[in-house]
N, C-alpha and C positions, 0 to 999 in steps of 0.2 A: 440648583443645577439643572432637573430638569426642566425650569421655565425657560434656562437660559437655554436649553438645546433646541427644547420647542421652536423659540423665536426666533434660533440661527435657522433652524429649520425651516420656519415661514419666507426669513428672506430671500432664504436660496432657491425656495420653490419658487420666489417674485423674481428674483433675477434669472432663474429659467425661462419662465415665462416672458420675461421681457424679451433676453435673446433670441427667443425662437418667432418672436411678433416680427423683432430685428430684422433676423433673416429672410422671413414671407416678405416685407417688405422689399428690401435688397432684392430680392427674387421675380418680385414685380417690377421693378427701378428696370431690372437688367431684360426682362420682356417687352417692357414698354420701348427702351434704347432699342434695339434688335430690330423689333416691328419702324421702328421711324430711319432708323438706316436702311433696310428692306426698302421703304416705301421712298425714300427722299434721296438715298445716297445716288450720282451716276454707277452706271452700269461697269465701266472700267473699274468702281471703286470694289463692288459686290465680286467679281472675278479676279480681284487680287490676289486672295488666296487660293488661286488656279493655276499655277503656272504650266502646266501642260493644255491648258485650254488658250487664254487669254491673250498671250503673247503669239502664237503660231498665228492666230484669228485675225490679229492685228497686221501680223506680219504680211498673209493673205492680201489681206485688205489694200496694204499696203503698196506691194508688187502688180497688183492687177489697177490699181490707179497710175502709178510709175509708168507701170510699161505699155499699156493699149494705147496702140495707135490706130486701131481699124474697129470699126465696128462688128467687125466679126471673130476679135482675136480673145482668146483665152488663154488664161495662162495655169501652168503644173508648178510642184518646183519639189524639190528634195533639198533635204540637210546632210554636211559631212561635218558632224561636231569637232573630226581636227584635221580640217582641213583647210584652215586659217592659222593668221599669225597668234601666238596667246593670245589668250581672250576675248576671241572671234571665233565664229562658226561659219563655213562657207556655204554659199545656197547656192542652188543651179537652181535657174527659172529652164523654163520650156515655154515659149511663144508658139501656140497652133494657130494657123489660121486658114481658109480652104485659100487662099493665095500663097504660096509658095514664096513668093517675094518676101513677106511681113514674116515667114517663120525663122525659128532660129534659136537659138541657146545663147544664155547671156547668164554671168553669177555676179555677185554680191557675197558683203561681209557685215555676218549683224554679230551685234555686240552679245557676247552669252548671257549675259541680264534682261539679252531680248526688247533695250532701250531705243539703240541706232541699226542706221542703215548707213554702208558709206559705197559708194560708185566712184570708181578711179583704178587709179593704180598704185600697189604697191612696192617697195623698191629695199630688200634687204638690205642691211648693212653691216649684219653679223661677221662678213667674211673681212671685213678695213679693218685695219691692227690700228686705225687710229679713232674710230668712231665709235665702235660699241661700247662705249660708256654711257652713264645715265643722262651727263648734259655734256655733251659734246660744243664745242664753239662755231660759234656760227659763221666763223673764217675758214676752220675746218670742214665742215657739213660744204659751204660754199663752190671750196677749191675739191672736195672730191665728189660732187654732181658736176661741177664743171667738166674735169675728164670724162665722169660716166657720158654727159648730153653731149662733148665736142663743141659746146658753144658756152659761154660766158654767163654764170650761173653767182646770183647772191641772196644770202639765206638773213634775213632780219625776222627775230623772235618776237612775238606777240602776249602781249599778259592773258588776253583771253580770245575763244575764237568758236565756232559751232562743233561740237563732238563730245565724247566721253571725259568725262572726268577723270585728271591722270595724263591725259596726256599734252604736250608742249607743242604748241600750234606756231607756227610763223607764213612770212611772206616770201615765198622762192619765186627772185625776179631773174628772165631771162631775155640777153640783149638779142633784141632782132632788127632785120633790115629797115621795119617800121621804126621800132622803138623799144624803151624796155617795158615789157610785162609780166606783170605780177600777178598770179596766182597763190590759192591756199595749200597748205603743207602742216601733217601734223605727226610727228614722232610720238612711238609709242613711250610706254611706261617702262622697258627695258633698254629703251635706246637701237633698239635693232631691228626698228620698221619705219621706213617713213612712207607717209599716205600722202598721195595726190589725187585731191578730188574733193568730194563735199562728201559730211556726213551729214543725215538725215533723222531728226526724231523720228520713231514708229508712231508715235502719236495723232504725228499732221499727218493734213494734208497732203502729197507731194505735189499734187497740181497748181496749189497754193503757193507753196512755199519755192517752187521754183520762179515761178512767176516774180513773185516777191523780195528773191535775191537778184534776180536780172532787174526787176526795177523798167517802171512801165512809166512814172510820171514825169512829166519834164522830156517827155520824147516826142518827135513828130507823129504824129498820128491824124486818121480819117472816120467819120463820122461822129455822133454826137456821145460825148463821154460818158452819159448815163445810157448808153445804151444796153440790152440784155446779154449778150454776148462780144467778149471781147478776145479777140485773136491780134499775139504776137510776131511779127512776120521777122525771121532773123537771115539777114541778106548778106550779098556779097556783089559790089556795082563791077567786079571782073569774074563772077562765076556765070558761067549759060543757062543752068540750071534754074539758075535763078532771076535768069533776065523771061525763060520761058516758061515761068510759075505766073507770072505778074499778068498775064491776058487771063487764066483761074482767080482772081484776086479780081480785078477789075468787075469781073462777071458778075460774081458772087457780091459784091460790095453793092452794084446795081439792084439786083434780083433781093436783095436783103437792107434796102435804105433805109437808115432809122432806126435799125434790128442788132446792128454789128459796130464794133469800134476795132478800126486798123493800127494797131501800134506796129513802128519800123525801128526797126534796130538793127544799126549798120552792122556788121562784124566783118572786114575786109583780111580777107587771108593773104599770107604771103605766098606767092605762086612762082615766081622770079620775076616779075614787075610790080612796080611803087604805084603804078596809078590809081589802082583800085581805092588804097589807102587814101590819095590824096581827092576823088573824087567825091570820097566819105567827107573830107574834113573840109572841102570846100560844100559841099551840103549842109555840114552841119551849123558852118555862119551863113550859111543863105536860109537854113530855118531859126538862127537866132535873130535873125534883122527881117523877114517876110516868110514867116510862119505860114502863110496860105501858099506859097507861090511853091511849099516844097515837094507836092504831089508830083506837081507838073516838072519837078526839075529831077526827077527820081526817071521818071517815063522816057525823057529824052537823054539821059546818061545812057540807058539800060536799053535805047535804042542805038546810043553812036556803040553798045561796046565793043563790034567788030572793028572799028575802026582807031578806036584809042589806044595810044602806044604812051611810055614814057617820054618820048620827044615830045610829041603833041597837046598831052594832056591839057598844059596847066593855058594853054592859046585855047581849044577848045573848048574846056570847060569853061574861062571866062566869057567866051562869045554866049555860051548857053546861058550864064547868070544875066549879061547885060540883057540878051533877049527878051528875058523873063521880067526887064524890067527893075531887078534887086537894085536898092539904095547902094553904087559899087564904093564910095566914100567908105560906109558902115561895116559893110562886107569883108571889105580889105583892111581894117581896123581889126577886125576880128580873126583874118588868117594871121596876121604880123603877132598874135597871141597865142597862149600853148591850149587854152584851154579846150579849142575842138580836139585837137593830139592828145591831148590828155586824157579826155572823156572818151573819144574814141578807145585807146591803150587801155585803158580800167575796166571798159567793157569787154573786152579779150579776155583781158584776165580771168574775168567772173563770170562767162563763155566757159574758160579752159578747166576753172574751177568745178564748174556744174555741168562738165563733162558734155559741153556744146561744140565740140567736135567738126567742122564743115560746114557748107550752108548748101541749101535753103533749112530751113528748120522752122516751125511754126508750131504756134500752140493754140488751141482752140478751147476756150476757157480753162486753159494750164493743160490738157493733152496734149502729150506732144507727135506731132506727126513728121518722120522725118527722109520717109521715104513712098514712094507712089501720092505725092501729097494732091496733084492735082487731081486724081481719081477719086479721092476720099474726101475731100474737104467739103463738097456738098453736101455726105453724108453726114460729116464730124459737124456741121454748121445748123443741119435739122437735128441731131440729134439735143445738140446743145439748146437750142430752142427750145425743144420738148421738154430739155430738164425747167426752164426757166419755168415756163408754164404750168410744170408739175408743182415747180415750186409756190406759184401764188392761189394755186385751189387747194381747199383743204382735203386732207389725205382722210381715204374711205377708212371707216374703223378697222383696225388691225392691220391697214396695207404697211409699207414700208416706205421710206420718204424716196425715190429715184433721181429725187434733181442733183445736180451737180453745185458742190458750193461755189461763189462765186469770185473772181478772183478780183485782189485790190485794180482799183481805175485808174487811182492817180488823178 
């Protein structure tokens, strides 16, 4: 009996011993892992477990790419944790700038998981005895924005759409003098908010990703498409403002050959005349049929605008097409079709969506500038250069990269 205790005795002191080598090893497994996510994981992943850091930093980040439009503007902002619908927090930015024009207060609603950003408007529905349920019908939701807006409102539901998880996203199409348009709209998870407007990753870019939902390719544009900087120009052929931005633009485009790519995106507002609209959509088959010829036919609309009326329009703008020489056969092949109307209509929408509001409106490698634009857009156009340039030298040890990313060409 004692040999046999011995023996159990030796094995146990071996199977101690094993366990504890087990261990140191295990010990080492989980140092080595540690140190190689330290060293290799991104930065977003090591601050995960910070939510009091990570998320506000981003937020930041976030807010002062959105909203600068001036080279000299910085932005504040404070949180009201309930100062949103559930499960949203409302922020107040604060815009400084020593211009007075550029300052100003504007808020936002980010998701409490600190994921989204969403800009629009929100529209209770708590107090309709027939809506605040979890899915309401979309004949329903339809017929009572219709009364809310006064004009002729239809809500069609989408399986999926840009926003938080949770909630029911659709298309609220509203009939106008143009046509119908369609914008985004997304009900919350209780049924008793609906959102108009985009929401936004915290992740991205904003400068990017607007760009990217307005959609740059397949649009008239000027100079060469690889070029380092690319500005969005967003018009209206019946706004003044916009007819007297276009000599700022010419200049710049000169002074910057080679340097800059001009994208034009019509957005024609309704003002209580149709021409503007129809001036669009006769542009837009004079640059499906003579894609060169559409600079020039942009300059001389935006010269007759004092004098174009509804009567007149559609005599003088085709005098302006034949001028210019357009194929008029191919032309007029193309107005007899929906598809300028259509394209034009969809870009309203995804305008109203991402909270593009009026024109002129421009983006300067996705900043948006949307007021004193012709004062700043020298600035906003060397600045953007500089980032280009920052971007192709390599960065001094320890600086910080300054360029700005760049946005899709198309």
């Amino acid at each position: 009996m004692v040999a046999v205790r011995r023996s159990n005795s030796g094995k146990a002191r071996r199977s101690s011993e094993s366990g504890r080598l087990a261990k140191m090893a295990a010990g080492r497994v989980r140092r080595v892992a540690i140190l190689a996510l330290f060293l290799l994981a991104p930065p977003w992943l090591l601050l995960a477990g910070q939510p009091s850091l990570a998320p506000h930093e981003a937020t930041r980040i976030f807010l002062e790419r959105y909203l600068r439009a001036a080279p000299d503007r910085t932005i504040s902002w404070a949180v009201e944790e309930n100062g949103g619908p559930p499960g949203f927090r409302l922020v107040n930015a604060t815009i400084h700038s020593s211009d007075p024009a550029f300052s100003g207060k504007t808020d936002f609603l980010v998701t409490r998981d600190w994921k989204w950003l969403f800009d629009g408007h929100v529209l209770s529905l708590a107090d309709s005895a027939t809506l605040g349920r979890s899915r309401p019908s979309a004949e329903a939701l339809s017929s009572y924005l219709s009364k809310t807006a006064g004009s002729r409102m239809s809500v069609a539901w989408k399986h999926r759409g840009i926003g938080p998880v949770g909630m029911r996203f659709a298309d609220v199409t509203q009939q106008t003098p143009m046509g119908p348009v369609s914008s985004g709209a997304a009900l919350s998870r209780d049924a008793h908010w609906l959102f108009f407007g985009a929401f936004f990753p915290l992740s991205v870019d904003p400068r990017i990703e607007r760009i990217k939902r307005l959609g740059v390719t397949g649009r008239p544009s000027e100079g060469p498409s690889a070029a380092p900087v690319t500005i969005v120009e967003c018009s209206d052929f019946g706004c003044p403002a916009c007819a007297a931005l276009q000599p700022a633009l010419e200049v710049m485009m000169k002074r910057h050959a080679g340097e800059v790519r001009l994208v034009h995106v019509e957005l024609p507002q309704w003002a209580g005349q149709r021409w503007p609209f129809t001036a669009a959509e006769a542009g837009w088959c004079l640059y499906e049929v003579a894609p060169k010829l559409y600079p020039a036919y942009r300059d001389m609309v935006f010269g007759m605008q004092p004098s174009l009326t509804d009567a007149n329009a559609q005599t003088q703008l085709f005098a302006t097409v034949s001028g210019l020489g357009v194929p008029i056969p191919l032309w007029n092949e193309c107005r007899q079709k929906s598809q300028a109307r259509d394209r034009l209509l969809a870009d309203l929408g995804e305008a109203r969506t991402l909270g593009l509001n009026g024109t002129p409106i421009v983006f300067v490698d996705g900043v948006l500038l949307d007021r004193g634009i012709a004062s700043i857009l020298e600035a906003e156009m060397d600045a953007a250069l500089a980032g280009q340039k920052g971007a192709e030298a390599p960065p001094a040890p320890g600086a910080k990269p300054t360029a700005r990313p760049k946005p899709p060409n198309g």
